[in-house]
N, CA, C and O of each residue as an XYZ file, in Angstrom:
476
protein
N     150.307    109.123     74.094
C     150.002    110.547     74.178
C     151.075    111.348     73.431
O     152.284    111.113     73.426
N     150.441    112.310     72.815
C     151.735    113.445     71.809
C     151.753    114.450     72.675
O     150.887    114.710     73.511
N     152.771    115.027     72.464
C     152.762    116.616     72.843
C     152.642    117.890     71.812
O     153.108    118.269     70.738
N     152.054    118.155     72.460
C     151.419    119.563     70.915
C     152.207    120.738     71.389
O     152.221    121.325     72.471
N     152.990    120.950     70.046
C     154.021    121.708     70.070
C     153.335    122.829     69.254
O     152.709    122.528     68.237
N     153.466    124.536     69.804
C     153.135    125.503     69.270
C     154.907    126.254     68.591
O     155.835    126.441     69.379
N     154.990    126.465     67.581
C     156.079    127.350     67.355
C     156.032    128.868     67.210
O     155.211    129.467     66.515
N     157.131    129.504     68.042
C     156.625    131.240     67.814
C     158.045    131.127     67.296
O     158.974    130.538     67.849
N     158.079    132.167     65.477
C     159.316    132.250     65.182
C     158.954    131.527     63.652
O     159.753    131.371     62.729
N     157.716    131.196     63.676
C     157.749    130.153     62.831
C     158.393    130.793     61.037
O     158.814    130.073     60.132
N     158.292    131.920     61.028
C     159.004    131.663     59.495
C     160.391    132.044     59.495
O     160.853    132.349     58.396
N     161.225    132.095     60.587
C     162.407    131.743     60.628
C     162.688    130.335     59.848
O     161.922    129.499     59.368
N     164.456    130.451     59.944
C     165.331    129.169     59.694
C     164.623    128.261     60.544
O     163.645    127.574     60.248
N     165.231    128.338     61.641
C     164.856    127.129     62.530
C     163.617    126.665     63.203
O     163.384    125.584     63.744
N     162.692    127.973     63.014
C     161.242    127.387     63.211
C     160.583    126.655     61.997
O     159.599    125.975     62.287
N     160.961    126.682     60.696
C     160.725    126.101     59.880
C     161.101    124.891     59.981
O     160.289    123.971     59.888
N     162.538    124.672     60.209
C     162.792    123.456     60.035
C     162.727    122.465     61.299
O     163.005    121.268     61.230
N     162.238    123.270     62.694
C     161.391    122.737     63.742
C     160.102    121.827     63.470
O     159.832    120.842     64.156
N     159.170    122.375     62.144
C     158.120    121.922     61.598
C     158.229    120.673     61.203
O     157.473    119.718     61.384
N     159.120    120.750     60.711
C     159.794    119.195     59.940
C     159.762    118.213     60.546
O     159.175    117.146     60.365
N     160.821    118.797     61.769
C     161.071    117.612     62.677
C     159.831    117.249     63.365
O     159.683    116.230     64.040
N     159.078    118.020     63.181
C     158.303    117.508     64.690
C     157.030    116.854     63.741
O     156.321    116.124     64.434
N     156.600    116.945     62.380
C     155.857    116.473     61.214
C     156.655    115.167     61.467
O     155.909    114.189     61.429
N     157.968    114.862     61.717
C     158.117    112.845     61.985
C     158.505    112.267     62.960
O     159.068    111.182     63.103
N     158.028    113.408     63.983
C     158.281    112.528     65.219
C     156.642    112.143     66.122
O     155.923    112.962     66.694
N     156.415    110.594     65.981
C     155.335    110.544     66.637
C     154.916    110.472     67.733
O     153.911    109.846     68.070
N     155.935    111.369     68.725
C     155.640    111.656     70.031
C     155.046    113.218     69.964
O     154.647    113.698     71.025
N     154.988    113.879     68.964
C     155.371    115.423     68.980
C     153.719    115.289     67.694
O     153.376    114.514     66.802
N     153.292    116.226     68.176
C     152.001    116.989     67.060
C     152.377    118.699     67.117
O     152.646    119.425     68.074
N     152.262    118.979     65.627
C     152.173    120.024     65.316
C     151.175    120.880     65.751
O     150.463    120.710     64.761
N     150.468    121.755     66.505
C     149.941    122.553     66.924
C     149.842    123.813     66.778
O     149.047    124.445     67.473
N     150.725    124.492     65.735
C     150.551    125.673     65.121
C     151.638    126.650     65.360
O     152.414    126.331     66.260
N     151.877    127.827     64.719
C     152.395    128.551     64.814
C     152.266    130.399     64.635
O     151.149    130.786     64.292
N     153.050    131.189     64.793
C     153.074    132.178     65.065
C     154.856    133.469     64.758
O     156.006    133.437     65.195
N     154.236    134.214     63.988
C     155.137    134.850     63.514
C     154.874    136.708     63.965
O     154.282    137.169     64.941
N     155.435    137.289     63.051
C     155.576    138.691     63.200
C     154.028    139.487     63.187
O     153.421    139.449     62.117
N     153.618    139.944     63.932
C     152.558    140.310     64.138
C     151.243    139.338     64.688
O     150.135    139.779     64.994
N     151.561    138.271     64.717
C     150.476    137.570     65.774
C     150.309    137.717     67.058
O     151.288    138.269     67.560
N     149.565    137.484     67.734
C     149.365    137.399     68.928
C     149.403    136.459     69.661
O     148.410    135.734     69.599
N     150.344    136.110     70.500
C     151.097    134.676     70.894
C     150.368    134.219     72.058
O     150.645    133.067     72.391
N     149.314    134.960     72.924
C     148.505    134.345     73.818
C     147.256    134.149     73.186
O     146.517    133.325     73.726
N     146.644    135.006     71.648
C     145.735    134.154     71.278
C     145.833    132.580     70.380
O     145.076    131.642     70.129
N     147.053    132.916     70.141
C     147.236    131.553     69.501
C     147.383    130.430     70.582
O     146.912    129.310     70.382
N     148.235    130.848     72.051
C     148.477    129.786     72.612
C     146.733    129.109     72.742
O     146.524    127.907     72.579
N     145.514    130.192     73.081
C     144.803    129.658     73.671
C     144.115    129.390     72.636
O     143.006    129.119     73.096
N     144.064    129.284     71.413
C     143.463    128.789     70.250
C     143.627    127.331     69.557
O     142.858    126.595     68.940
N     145.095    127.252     69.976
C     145.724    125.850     69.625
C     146.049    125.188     70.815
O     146.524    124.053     70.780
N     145.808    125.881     72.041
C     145.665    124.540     73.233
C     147.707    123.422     72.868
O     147.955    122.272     72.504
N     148.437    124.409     73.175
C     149.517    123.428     73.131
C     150.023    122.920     74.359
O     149.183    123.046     75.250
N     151.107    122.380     74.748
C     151.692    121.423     75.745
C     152.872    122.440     75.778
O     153.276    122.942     76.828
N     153.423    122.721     74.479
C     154.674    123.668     74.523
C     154.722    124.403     73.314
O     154.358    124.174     72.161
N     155.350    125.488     73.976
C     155.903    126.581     72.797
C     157.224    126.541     73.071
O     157.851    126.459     74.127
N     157.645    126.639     71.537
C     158.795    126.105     71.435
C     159.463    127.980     70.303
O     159.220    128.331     69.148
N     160.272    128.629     71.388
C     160.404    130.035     70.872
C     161.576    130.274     69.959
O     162.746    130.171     70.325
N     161.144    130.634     68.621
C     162.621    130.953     68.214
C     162.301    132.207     67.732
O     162.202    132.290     66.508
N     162.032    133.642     68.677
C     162.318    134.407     67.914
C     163.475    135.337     68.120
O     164.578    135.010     67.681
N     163.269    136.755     68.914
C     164.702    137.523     68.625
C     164.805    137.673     70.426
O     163.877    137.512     71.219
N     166.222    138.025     70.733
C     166.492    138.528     71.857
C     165.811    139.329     72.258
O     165.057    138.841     73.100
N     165.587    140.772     72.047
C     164.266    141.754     72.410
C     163.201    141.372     73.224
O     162.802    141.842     74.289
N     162.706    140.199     72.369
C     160.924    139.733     72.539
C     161.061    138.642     73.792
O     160.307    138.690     74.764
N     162.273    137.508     73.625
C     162.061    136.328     74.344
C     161.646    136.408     75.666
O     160.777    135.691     76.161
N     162.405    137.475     76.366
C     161.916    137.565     78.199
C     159.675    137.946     78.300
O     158.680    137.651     78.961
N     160.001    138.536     77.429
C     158.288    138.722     77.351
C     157.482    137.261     77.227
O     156.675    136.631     77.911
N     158.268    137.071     75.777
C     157.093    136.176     75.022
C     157.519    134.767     76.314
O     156.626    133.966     76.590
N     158.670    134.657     76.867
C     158.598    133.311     77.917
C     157.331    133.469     79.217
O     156.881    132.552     79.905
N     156.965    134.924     79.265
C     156.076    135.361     80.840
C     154.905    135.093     80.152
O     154.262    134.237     80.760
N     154.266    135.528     78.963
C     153.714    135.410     78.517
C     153.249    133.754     78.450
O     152.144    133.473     78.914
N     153.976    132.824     77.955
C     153.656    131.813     77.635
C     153.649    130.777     79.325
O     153.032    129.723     79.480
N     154.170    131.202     79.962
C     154.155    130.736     81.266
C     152.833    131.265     82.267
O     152.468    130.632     83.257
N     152.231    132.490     81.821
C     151.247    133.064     82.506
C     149.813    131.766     82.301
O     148.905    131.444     83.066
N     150.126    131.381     81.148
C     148.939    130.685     80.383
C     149.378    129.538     80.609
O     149.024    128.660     79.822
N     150.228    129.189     81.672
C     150.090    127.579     82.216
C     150.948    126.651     81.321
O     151.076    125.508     81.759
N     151.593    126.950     80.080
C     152.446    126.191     79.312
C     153.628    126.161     78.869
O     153.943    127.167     78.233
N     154.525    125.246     78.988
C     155.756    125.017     79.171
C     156.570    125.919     78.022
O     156.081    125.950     76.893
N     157.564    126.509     78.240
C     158.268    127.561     77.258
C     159.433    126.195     76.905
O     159.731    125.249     77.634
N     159.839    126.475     75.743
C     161.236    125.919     75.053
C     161.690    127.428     74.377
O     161.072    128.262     73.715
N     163.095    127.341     74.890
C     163.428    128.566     74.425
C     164.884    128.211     73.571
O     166.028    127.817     73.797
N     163.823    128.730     72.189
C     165.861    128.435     71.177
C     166.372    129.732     70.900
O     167.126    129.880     69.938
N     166.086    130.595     71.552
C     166.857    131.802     71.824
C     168.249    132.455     72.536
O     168.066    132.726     73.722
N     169.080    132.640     72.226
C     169.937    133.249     73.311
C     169.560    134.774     73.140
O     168.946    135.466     72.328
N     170.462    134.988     74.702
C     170.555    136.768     74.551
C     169.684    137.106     75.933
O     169.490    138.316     76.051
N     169.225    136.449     76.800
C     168.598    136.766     77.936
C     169.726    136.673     79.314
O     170.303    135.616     79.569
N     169.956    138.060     80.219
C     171.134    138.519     80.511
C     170.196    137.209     81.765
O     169.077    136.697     81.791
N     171.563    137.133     82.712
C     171.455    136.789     84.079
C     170.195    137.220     84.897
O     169.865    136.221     85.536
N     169.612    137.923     85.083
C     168.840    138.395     85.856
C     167.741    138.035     84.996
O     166.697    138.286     85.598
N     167.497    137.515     83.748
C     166.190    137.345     83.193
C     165.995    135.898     83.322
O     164.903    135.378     83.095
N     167.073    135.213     83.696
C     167.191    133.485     83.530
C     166.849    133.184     85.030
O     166.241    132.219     85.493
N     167.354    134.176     85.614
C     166.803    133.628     87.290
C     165.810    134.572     87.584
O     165.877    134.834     88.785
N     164.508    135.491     86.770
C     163.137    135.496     87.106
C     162.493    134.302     86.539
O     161.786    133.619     87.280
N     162.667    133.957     85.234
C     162.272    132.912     84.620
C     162.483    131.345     85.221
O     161.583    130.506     85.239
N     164.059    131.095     85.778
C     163.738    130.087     87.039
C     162.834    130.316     87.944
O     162.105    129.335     88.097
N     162.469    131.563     88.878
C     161.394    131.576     89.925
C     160.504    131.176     89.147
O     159.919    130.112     89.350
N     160.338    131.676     88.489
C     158.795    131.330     87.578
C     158.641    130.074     87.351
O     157.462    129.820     87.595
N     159.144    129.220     87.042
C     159.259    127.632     86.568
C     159.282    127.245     87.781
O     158.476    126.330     87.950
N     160.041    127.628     89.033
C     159.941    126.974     90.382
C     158.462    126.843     90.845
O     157.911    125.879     91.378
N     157.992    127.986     90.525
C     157.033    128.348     91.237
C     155.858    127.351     90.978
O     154.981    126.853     91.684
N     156.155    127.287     89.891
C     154.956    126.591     88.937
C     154.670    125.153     88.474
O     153.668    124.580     88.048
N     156.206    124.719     88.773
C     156.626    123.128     88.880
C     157.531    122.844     87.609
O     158.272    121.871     87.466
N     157.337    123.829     86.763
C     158.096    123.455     85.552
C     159.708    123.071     85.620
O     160.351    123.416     86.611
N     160.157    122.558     84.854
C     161.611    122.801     84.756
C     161.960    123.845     84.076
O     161.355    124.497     83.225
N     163.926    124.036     84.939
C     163.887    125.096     84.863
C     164.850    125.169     83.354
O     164.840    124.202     82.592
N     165.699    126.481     83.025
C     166.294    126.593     81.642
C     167.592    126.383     81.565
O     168.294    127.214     80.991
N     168.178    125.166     82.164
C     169.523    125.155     82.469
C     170.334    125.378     81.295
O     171.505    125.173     81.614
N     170.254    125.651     80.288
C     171.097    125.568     78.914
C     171.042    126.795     78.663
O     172.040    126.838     77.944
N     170.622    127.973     78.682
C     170.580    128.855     77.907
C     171.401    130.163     78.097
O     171.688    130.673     79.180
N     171.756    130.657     76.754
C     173.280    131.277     76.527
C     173.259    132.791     77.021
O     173.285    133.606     76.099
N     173.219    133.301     78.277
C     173.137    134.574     78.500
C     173.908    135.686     77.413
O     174.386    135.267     76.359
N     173.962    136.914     77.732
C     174.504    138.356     77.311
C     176.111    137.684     77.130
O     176.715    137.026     77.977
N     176.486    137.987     76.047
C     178.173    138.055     76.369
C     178.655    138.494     77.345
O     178.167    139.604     77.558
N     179.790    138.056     78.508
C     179.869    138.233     79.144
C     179.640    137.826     80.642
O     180.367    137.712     81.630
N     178.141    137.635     80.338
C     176.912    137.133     81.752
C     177.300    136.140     81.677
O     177.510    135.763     82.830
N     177.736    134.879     80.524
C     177.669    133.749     80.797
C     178.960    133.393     81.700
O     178.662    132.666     82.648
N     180.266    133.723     81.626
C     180.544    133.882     82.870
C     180.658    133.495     84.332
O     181.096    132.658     85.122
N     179.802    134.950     84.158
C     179.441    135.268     85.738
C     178.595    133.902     86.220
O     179.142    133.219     87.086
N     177.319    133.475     85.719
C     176.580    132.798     85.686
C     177.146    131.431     86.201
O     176.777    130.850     87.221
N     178.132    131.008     85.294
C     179.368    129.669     85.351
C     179.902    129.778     86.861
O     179.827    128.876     87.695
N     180.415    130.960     87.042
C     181.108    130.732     88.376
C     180.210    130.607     90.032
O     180.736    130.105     91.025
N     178.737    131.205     90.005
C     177.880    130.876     90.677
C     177.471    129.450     90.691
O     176.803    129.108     91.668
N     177.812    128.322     89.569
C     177.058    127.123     89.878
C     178.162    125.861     90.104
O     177.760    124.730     90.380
């Protein structure tokens, strides 16, 4: 079985070269992508993926993760910039839902921190 990987971000650096990798890995199928002005829940439900895999800007990510979690599918987030309080709605959310949660990811300057000394 593959996992069908959707990319949002895709004409970025690293969503591009996300493409690559995942074009030779034969656990991983390409499943499409999504850039500046698409619509990231019609694509999710157009290309039917396993995961979206997000690289776009700080601004968008807390959305585009609810978004992609509303629709039942696993977020990868190569984003930083989501303060403390957005990493633990986004844990409830993954709790809730069975997913795992985002243990890696680089809060607000500062937040990370705070964050460190809670765990």
């Amino acid at each position: 079985m593959t996992i069908r990987v959707l990319i949002n971000g895709i004409s970025g650096r690293m969503g591009s070269m996300s493409v690559e990798a995942i074009k030779i890995d034969r656990a991983l199928e390409f499943a499409g992508g999504t850039g500046r002005g698409d619509n990231l829940s019609d694509a999710i439900v157009r290309n039917k993926p396993d995961v979206v895999l997000d690289f776009t800007i700080p601004k968008s990510i807390f959305e585009n993760a609810k978004t992609i979690k509303s629709l039942g599918i696993h977020p990868v987030i190569g984003t930083s910039g989501l303060t403390r309080s957005q990493i633990e709605t986004l844990q409830e959310l993954c709790a809730k839902q069975g997913f795992p949660q985002f243990p890696n990811l680089c809060p607000k300057s500062g937040e990370k921190e705070k964050l460190n000394e809670k765990t």
